[in-house]
C-alpha positions as CSV (number, residue, x, y, z in Angstrom):
1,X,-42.6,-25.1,-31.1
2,X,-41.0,-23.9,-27.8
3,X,-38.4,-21.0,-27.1
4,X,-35.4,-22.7,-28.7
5,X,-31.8,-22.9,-26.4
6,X,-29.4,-20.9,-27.6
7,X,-26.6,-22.5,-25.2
8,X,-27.4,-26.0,-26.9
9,X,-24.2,-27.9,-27.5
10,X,-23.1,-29.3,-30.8
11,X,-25.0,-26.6,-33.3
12,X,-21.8,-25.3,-34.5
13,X,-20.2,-28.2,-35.2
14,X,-23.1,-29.5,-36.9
15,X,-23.8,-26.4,-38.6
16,X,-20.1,-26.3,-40.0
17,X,-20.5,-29.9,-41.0
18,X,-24.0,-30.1,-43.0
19,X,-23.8,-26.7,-44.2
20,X,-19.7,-25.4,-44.6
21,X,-17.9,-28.4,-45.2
22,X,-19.5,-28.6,-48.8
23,X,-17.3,-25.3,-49.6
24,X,-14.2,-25.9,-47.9
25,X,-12.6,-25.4,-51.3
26,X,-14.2,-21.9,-51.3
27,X,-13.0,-21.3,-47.5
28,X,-9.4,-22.6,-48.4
29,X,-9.5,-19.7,-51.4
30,X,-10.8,-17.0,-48.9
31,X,-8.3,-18.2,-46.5
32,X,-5.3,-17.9,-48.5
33,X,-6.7,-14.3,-49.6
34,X,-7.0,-13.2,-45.7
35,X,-3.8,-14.1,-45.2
36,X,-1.9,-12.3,-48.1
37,X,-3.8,-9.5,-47.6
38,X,-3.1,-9.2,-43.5
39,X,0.6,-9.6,-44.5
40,X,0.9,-7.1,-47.0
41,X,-1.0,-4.4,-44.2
42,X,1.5,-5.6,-42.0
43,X,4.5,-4.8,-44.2
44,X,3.5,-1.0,-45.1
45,X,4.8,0.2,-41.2
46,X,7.9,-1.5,-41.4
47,X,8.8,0.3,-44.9
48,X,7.5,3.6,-43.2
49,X,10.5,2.4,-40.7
50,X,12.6,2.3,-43.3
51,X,11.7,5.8,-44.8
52,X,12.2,7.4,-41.5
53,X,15.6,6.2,-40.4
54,X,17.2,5.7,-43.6
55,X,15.6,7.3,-46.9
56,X,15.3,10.8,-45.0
57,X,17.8,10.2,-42.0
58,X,20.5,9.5,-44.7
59,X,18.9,12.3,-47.2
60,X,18.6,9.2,-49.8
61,X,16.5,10.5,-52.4
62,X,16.7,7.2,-54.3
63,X,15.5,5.1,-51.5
64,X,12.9,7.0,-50.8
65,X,10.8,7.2,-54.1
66,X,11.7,3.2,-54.5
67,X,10.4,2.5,-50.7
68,X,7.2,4.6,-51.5
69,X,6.9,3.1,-55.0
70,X,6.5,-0.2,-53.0
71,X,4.4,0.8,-50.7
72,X,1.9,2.2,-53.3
73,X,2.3,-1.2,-55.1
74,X,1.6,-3.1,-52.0
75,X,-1.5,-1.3,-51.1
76,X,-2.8,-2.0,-54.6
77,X,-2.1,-5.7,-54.0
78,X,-3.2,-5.8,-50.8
79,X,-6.6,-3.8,-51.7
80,X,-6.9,-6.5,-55.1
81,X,-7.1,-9.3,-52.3
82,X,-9.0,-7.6,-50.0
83,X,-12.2,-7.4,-52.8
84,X,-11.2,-10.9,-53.8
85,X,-11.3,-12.3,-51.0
86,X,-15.3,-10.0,-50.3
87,X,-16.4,-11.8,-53.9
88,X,-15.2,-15.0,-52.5
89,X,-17.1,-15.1,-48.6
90,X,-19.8,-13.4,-50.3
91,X,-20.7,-16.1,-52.9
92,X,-19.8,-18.7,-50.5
93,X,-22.3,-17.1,-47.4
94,X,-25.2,-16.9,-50.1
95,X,-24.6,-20.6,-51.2
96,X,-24.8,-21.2,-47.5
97,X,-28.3,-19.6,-47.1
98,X,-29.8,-21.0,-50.1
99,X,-28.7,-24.7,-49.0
100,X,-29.9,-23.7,-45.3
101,X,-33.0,-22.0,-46.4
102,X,-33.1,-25.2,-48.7
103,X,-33.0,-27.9,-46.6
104,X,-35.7,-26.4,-44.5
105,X,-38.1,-25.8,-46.7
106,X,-38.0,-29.5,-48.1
107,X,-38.3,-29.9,-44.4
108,X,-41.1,-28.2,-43.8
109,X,-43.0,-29.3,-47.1
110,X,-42.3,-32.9,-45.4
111,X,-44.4,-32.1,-42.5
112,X,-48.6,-33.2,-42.4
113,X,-50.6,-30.4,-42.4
114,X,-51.4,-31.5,-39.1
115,X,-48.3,-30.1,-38.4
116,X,-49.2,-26.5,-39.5
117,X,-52.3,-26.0,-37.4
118,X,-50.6,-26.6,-34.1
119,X,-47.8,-23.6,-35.4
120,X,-47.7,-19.9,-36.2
121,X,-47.0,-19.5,-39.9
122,X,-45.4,-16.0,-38.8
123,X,-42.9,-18.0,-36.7
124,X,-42.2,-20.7,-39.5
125,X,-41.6,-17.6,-42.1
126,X,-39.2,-15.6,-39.6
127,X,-37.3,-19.2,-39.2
128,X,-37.0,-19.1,-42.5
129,X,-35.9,-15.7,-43.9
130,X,-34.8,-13.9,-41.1
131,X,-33.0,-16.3,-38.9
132,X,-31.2,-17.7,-41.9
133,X,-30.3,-14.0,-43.1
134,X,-28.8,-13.6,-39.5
135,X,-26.7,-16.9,-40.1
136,X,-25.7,-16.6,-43.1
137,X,-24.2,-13.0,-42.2
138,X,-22.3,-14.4,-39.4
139,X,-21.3,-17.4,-41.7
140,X,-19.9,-15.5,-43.7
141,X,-19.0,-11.6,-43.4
142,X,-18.4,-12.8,-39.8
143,X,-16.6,-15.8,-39.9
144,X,-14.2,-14.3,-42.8
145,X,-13.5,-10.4,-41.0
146,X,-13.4,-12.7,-37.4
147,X,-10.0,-14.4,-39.6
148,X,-9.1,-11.7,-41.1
149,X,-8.8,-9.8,-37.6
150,X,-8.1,-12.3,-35.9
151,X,-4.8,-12.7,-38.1
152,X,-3.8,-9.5,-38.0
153,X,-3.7,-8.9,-34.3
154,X,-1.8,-12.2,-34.2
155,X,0.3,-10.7,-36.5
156,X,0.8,-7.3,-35.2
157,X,1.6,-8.5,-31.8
158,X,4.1,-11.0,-33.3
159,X,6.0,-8.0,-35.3
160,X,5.4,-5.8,-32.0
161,X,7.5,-8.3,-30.2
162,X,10.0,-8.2,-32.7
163,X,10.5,-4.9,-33.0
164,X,10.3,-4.3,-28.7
165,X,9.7,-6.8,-26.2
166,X,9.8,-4.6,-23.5
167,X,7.2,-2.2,-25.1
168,X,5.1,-5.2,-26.3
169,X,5.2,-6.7,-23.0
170,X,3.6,-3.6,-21.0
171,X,0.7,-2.8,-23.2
172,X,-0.7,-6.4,-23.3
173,X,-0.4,-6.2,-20.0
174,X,-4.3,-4.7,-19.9
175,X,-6.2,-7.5,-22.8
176,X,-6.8,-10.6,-20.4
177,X,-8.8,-8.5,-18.1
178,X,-11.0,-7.6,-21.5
179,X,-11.3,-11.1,-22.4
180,X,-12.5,-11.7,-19.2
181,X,-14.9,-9.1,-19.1
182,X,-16.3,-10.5,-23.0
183,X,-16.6,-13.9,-21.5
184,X,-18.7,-12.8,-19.0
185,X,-21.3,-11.1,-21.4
186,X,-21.4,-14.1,-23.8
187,X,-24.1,-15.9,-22.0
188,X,-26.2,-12.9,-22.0
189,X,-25.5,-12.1,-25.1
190,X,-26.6,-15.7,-26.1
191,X,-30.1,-15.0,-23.9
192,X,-30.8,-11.8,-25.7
193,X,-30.4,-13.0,-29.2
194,X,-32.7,-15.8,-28.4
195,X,-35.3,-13.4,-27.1
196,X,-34.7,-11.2,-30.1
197,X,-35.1,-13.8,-32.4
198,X,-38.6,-15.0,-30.9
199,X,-39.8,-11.6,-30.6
200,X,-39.0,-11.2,-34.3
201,X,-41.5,-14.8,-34.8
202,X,-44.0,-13.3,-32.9
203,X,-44.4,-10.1,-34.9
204,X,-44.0,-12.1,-38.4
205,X,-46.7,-13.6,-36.7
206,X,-48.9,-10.9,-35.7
207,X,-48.6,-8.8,-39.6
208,X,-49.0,-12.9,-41.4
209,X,-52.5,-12.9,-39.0
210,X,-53.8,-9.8,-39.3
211,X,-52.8,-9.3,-43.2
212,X,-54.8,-12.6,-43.9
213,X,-57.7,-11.8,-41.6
214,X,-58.0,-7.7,-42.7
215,X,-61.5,-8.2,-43.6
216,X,-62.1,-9.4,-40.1
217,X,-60.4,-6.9,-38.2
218,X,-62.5,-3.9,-40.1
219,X,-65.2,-6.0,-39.7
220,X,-65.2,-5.9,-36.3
221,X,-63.8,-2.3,-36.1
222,X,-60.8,-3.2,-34.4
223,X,-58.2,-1.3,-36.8
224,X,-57.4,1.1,-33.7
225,X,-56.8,-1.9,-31.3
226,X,-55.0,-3.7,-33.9
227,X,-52.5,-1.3,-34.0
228,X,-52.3,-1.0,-30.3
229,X,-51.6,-4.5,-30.6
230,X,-48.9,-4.3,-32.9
231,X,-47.4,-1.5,-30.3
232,X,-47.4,-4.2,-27.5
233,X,-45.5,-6.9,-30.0
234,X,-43.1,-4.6,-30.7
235,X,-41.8,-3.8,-27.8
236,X,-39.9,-7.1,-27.1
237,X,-38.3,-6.5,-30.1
238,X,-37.5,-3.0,-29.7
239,X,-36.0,-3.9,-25.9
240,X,-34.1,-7.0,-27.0
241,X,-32.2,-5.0,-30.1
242,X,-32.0,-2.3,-27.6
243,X,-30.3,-4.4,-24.9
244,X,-28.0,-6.5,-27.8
245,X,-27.1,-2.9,-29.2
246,X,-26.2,-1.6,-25.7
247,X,-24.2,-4.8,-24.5
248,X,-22.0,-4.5,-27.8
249,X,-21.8,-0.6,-27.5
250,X,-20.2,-1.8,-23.3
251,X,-18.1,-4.0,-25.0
252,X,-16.6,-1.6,-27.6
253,X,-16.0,0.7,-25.0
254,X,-14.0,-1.7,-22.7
255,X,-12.2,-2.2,-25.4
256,X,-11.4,1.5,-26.1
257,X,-10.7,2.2,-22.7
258,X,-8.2,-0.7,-23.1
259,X,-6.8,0.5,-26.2
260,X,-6.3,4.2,-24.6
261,X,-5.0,2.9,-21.4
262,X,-2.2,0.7,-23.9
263,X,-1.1,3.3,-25.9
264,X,-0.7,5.9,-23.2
265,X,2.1,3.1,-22.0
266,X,3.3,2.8,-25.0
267,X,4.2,6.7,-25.4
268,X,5.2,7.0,-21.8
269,X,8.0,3.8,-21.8
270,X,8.3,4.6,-25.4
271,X,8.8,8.6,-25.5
272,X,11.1,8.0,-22.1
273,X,13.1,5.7,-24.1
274,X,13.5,7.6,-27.0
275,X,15.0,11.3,-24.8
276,X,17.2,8.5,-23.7
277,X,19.3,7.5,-26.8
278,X,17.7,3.6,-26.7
279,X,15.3,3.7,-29.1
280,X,14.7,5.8,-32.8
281,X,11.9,8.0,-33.4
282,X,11.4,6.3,-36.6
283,X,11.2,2.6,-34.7
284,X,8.6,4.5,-32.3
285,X,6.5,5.9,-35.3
286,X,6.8,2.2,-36.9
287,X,5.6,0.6,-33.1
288,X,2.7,3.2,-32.5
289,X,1.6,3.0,-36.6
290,X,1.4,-1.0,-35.8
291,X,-0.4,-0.7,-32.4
292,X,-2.8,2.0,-33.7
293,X,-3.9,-0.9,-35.8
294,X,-4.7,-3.4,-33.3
295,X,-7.6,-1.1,-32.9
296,X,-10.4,-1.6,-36.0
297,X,-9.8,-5.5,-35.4
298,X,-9.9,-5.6,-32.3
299,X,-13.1,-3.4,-32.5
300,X,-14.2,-5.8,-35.2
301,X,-13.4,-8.9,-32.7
302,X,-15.7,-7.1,-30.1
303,X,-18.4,-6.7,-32.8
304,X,-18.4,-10.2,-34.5
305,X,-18.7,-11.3,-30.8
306,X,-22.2,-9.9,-30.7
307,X,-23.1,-11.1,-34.0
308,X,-21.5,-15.0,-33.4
309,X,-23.7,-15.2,-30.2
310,X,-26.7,-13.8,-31.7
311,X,-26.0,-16.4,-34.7
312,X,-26.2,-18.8,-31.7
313,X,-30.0,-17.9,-30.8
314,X,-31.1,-18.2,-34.7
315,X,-28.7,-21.4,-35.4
316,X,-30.5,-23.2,-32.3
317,X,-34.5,-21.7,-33.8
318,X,-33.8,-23.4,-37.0
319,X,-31.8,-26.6,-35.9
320,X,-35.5,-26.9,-33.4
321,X,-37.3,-26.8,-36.8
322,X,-35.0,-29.1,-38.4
323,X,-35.5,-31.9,-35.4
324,X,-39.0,-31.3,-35.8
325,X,-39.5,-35.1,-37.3
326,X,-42.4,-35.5,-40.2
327,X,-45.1,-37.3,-38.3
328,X,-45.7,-39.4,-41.8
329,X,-43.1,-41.3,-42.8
330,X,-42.1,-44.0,-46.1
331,X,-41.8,-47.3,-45.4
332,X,-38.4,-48.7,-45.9
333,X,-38.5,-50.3,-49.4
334,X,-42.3,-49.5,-50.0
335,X,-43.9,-50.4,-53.2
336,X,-47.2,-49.7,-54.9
337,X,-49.4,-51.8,-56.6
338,X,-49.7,-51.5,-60.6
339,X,-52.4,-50.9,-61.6
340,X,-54.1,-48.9,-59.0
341,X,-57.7,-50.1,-59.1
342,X,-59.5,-48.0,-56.3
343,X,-60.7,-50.5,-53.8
344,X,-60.4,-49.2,-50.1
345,X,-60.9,-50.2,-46.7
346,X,-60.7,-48.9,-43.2
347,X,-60.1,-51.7,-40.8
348,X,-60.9,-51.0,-36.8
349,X,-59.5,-47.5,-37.8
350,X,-59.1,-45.3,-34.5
351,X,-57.3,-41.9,-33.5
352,X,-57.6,-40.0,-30.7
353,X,-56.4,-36.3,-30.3
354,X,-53.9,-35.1,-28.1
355,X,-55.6,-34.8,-24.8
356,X,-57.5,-38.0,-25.1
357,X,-60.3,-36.6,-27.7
358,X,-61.8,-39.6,-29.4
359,X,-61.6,-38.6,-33.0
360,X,-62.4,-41.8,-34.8
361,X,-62.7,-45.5,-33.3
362,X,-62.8,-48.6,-34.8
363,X,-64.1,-47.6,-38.3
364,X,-64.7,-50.4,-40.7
365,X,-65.5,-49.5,-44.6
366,X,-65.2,-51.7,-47.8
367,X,-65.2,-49.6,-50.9
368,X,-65.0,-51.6,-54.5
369,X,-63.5,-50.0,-56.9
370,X,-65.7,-47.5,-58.8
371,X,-68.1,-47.1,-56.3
372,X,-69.9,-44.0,-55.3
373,X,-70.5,-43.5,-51.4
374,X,-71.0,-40.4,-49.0
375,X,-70.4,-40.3,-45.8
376,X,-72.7,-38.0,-43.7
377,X,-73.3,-36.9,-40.2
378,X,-73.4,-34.2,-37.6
379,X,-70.5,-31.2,-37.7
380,X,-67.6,-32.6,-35.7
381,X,-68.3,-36.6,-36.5
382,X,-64.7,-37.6,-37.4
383,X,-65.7,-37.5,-41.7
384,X,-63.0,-35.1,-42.5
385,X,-60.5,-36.8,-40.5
386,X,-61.6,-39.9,-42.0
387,X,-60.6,-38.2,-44.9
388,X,-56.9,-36.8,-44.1
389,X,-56.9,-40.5,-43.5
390,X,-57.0,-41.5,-47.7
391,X,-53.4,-39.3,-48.8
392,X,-52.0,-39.9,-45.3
393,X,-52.1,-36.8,-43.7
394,X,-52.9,-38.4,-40.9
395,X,-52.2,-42.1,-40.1
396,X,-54.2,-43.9,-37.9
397,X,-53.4,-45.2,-34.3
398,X,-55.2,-48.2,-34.3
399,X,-56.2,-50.6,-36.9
400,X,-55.0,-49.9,-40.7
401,X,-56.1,-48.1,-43.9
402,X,-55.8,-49.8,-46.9
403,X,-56.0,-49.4,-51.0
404,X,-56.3,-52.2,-53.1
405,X,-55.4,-54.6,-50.4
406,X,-52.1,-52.9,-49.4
407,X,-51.9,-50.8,-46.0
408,X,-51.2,-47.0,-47.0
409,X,-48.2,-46.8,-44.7
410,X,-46.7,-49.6,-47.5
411,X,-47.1,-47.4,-50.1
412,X,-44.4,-44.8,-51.4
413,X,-46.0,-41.7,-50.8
414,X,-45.9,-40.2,-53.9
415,X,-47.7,-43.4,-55.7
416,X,-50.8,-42.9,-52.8
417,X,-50.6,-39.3,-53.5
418,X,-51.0,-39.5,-57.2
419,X,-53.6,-42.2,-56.9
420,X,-56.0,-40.4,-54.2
421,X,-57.6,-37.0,-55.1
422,X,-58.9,-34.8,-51.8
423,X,-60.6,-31.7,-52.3
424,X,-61.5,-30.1,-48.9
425,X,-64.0,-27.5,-48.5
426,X,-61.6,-24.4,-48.3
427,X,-59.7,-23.9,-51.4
428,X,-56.4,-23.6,-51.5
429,X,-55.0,-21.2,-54.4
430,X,-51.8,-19.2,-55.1
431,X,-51.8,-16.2,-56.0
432,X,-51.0,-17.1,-59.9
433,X,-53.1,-17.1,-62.9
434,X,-56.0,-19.8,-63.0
435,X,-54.1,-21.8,-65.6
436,X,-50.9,-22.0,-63.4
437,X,-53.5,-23.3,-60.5
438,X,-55.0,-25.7,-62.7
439,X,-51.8,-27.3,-63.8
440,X,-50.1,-27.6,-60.4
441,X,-52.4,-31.0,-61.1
442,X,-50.9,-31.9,-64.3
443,X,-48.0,-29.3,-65.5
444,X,-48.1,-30.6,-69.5
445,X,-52.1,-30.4,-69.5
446,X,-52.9,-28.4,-72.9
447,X,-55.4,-25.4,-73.1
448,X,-58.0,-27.5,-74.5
449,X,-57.8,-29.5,-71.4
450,X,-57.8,-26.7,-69.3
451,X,-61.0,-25.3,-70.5
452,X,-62.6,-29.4,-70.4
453,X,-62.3,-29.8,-66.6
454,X,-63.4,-25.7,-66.4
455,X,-66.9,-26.5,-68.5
456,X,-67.3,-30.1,-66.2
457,X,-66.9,-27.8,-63.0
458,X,-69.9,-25.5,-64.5
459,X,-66.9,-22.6,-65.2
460,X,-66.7,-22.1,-68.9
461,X,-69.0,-19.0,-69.1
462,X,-67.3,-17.5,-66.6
463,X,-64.4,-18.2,-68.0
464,X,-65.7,-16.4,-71.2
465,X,-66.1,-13.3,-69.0
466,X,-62.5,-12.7,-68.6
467,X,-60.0,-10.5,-71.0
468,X,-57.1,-12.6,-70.0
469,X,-58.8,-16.3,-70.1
470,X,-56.8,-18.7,-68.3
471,X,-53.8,-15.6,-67.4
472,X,-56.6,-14.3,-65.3
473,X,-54.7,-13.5,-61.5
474,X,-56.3,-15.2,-59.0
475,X,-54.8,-12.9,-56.4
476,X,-53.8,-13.9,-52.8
477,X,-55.6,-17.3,-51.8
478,X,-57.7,-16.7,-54.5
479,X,-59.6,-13.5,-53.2
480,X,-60.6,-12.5,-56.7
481,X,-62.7,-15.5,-56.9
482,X,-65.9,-16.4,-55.3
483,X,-66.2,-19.0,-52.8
484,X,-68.5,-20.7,-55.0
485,X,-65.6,-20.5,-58.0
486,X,-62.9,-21.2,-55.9
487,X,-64.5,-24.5,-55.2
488,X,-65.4,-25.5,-58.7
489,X,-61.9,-24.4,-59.7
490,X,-60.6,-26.9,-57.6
491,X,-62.9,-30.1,-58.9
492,X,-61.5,-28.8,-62.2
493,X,-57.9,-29.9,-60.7
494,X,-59.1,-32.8,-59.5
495,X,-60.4,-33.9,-62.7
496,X,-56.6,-32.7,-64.2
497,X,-55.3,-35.1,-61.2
498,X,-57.6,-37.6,-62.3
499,X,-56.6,-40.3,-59.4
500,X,-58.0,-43.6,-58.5
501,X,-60.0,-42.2,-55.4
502,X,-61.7,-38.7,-55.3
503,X,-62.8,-37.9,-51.8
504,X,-64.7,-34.8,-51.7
505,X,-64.9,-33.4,-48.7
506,X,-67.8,-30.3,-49.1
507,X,-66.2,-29.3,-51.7
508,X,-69.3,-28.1,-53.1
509,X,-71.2,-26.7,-49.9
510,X,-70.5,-22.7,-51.4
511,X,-72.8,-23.6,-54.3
512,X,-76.7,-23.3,-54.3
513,X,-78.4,-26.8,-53.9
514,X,-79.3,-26.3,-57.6
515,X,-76.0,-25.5,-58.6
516,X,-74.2,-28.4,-56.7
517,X,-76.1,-30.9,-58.2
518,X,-75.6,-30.2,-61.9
519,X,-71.7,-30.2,-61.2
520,X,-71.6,-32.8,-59.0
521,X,-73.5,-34.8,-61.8
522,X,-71.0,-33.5,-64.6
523,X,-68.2,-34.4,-62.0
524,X,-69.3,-38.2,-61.8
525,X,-69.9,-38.4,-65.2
526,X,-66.7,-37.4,-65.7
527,X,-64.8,-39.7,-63.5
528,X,-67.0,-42.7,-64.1
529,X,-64.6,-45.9,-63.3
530,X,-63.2,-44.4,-60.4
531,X,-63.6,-44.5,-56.7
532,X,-65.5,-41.9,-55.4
533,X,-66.4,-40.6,-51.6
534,X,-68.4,-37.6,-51.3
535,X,-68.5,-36.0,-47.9
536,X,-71.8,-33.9,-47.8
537,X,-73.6,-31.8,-46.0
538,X,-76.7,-31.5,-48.0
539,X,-77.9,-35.1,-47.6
540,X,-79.8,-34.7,-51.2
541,X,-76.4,-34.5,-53.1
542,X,-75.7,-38.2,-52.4
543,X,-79.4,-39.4,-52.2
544,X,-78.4,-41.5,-55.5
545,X,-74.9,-42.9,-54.5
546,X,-74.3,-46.2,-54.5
547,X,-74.1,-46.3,-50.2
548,X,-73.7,-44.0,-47.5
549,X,-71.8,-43.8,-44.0
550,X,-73.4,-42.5,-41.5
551,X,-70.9,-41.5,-38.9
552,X,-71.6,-39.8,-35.6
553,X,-68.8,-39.2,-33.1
554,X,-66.3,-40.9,-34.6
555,X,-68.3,-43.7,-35.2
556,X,-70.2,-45.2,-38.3
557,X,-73.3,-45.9,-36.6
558,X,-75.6,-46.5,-39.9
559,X,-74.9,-47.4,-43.5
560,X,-77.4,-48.4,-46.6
561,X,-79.1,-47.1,-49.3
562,X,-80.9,-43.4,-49.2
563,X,-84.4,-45.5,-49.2
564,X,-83.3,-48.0,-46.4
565,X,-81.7,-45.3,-44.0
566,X,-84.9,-43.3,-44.2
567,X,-86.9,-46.0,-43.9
568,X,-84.6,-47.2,-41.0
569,X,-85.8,-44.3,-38.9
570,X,-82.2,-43.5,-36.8
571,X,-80.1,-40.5,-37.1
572,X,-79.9,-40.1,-41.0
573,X,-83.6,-39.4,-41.2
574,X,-83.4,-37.5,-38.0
575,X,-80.7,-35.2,-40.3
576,X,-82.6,-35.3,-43.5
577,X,-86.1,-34.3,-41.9
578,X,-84.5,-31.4,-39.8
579,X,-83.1,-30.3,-43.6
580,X,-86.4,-30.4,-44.9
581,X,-87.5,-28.3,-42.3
582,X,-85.2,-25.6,-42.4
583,X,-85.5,-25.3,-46.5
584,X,-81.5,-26.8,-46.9
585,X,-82.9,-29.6,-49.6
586,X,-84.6,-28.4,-52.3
């Protein structure tokens, strides 16, 4: 994905509508709580007024201790609201970021894994967790203390007016020109977030790469540069935060400067008229008390501003994610056939990559249903994108795919992906027990099942080797496991799946030629009824299929029989002899 724009227009208002608008009930609540709370702050300087110039200036003990009862009694109310009115933004923000976080992960887990390979899983994750976190601060803490200081310099000013005009009117005086000057920073503000918030994808990034590939960076001794490397990432986002903290900590201080250069007004027509009879010391003390106050929200103001534009630069990284559109999509009003039977056909299938490489062209296979067949060929032929083909990973750009007579992009894709099986050659695990990774196939599949499909896949003995049985960890991708076991582990979900079509695509090539075929034997035994395409590299694995496909860049240039392609003389023999020569068929 490219750098996303944080000065695109519409996110907020698109945010605010998919994401806020679901809790305006919440907001009203929070709203009403800002409110009484701002006015009860707002109240407290005018009964210090009152204390002043009446309760002592008339020596009226009475007054006094009712005055300061109230006061006490509206601090505790206001301070009650106050942590309300917290509870409140705070359950509404983390509703917010589970529904954000939500909707992009059902995204995401609508994408091909096409999709994945042209994309840094760092930067997906930092979309993810980091700029939601970021967004869901500002949609909440921010948003609320933005109202709640927002209201209360609307309302100080409001009860500054009222109480002097004259002295109102001179220290506002100095505010526009900070506006100004915080309208002029908001673009770059907006710039640095965004650079901030790719920075951030590139180092989730780097530590998602290297933590995966350890094994490969001690291999090759490259701990020392590694971490030199991890010095060079950070530095972007060490000088973005840097230059974010610093435009903020300018801001602040225009806005103190601002302040100081108000008050100093404020005592100098204040104090003037004060030695001249026009105004009270106590209406003075209740002015500067109310003035001193515009300063923490105006400070906030400043603050949220940073956070709002930053919120910008992650809103516009995750809306990009969010327009990302699923290559595969369901047919309006799709239907699957019942009951699925196995029969499938590529038709003049073609696809060429990006960049114009040919990656399959004009393809034609007729599988009955229960058939056996392999297809075989040279590294890089087009027979595991053939495959992505089956479950609609992939769909093809010319000519069709089709199961039991109906073109895959017909079928709901759930129904397709229930009725064909793919297991690819690298195993995909998570890092669970083996019995949770079993039943991610079928979740209500018994014990006794488990350990069927574990003896079919050749994996009951080692299964016997284990304390913990089927709790056994797997650990992360399934490191704790052999290559060998992690493939038989996952012909043991396939059998659990137990769909129409199996496609294996060298799902076995980690076992010893020995090995491979007494599973692979089990395995067809197994699923006898169902269609079956094994993609092989050791051509003596599928010697006794029922046909094979010999493909060959992208193209099925031969197909028989074992016997008639050898006899034939063309490229299958050419790939069975050169085998036979370098010991792979035993």
């Amino acid at each position: 994905m490219k750098t996303a724009d944080p000065h695109r227009k519409g996110m907020v208002r698109r945010f605010f509508g998919g994401f806020v608008r679901p809790y305006l009930g919440l907001q009203a609540e929070i709203g009403l709580c800002i409110v009484v709370s701002v006015v009860l702050g707002l109240v407290d300087p005018l009964i210090l007024r009152a204390i002043i110039d009446r309760a002592l200036g008339d020596g009226d003990r009475r007054a006094l201790f009712l005055l300061a009862g109230l006061l006490a009694v509206l601090l505790v109310f206001r301070v009650a609201f106050r942590i309300l009115s917290t509870w409140l933004y705070s359950y509404s923000g983390l509703r917010i970021l589970f529904d954000v976080r939500s909707r992009l992960y059902e995204h995401v887990s609508r994408m091909s894994p096409f999709f994945f390979r042209g994309e840094r899983f760092g930067d997906i994750l930092a979309r993810l967790t980091s700029d939601v976190d970021v967004l869901q601060r500002a949609a909440a803490n921010t948003l609320v203390n933005a109202a709640s200081d927002g209201l209360t310099v609307a309302g100080i000013v409001a009860i500054l007016l009222w109480l002097d005009p004259v002295l109102t009117g001179a220290m506002v005086l100095a505010y526009p020109l900070l506006l100004v000057l915080v309208a002029r920073v908001n673009a770059r503000l907006r710039d640095e977030g965004g650079r901030a918030r790719d920075a951030y994808g590139d180092l989730y990034s780097f530590f998602e790469e290297r933590l995966t590939g350890m094994r490969l960076v001690q291999e090759f001794l490259r701990e020392k540069a590694e971490a030199r490397r991890h010095v060079e990432v950070s530095r972007p986002v060490i000088r973005s935060n840097l230059a974010l903290s610093m435009i903020g900590a300018w801001q602040v201080a225009l806005a103190d400067l601002v302040n100081t250069g108000a008050f100093v007004l404020v005592f100098l027509i204040g104090g003037s008229r004060v030695l001249s009879g026009s105004l009270s010391v106590g209406s003075l003390v209740a002015y500067y008390t109310l003035a001193t106050r515009l300063l923490r929200p105006i400070g906030g103001l400043i603050e949220i501003n940073v956070d709002l534009q930053v919120a910008r630069a992650s809103l516009a990284r995750i809306f990009e994610l969010l327009d990302q559109a699923p290559e595969i999509r369901e047919a309006p009003g799709a239907r699957a056939p019942s009951p699925v039977r196995g029969a499938v056909v590529l038709r003049g299938a073609g696809l060429t990559w990006p960049g114009g490489t040919l990656a399959l062209e004009d393809v034609g296979i007729e599988i009955s249903p229960g058939e056996v067949v392999a297809l075989v060929g040279p590294s890089g032929g087009g027979k595991s994108t053939l495959a992505a083909l089956l479950p609609r990973y992939l769909d093809p750009q010319r000519g069709a795919v089709l199961l039991d007579g109906v073109d895959l992009r017909d079928w709901p894709l759930r129904n397709l992906r229930r009725a064909v099986g793919l297991v690819p050659q690298e195993t995909q695990l998570f890092h669970d027990t083996l019995a949770a990774n079993l039943r991610l196939a079928a979740p209500r599949a018994s014990d006794a099942a488990l350990g069927e499909v574990l003896a079919v896949a050749g994996l009951d003995e080692f299964l016997s080797t284990l304390p913990q049985g089927l709790e056994t960890q797997v650990g992360e991708q399934g490191l704790r496991l052999s290559g060998g076991e992690r493939q038989r582990l996952a012909l043991a979900r396939a059998l659990l799946k137990a769909p129409a079509v199996h496609c294996l695509d060298e799902a076995t090539s980690a076992l010893d030629p020995r090995t491979e075929r007494q599973v692979l034997a089990r395995f067809l035994e197994r699923v006898r009824g169902s269609t079956v395409i094994l993609i092989a590299h050791r051509l003596t694995s599928v010697a006794g299929v029922d046909r094979i496909y010999v493909m060959n860049d992208g193209r099925i240039v031969e197909v028989g029989t074992h016997d008639a392609l050898y006899e034939a003389n063309g490229l299958y023999r050419r790939l069975y002899d050169d085998q036979m020569r370098r010991g792979h068929v035993q």
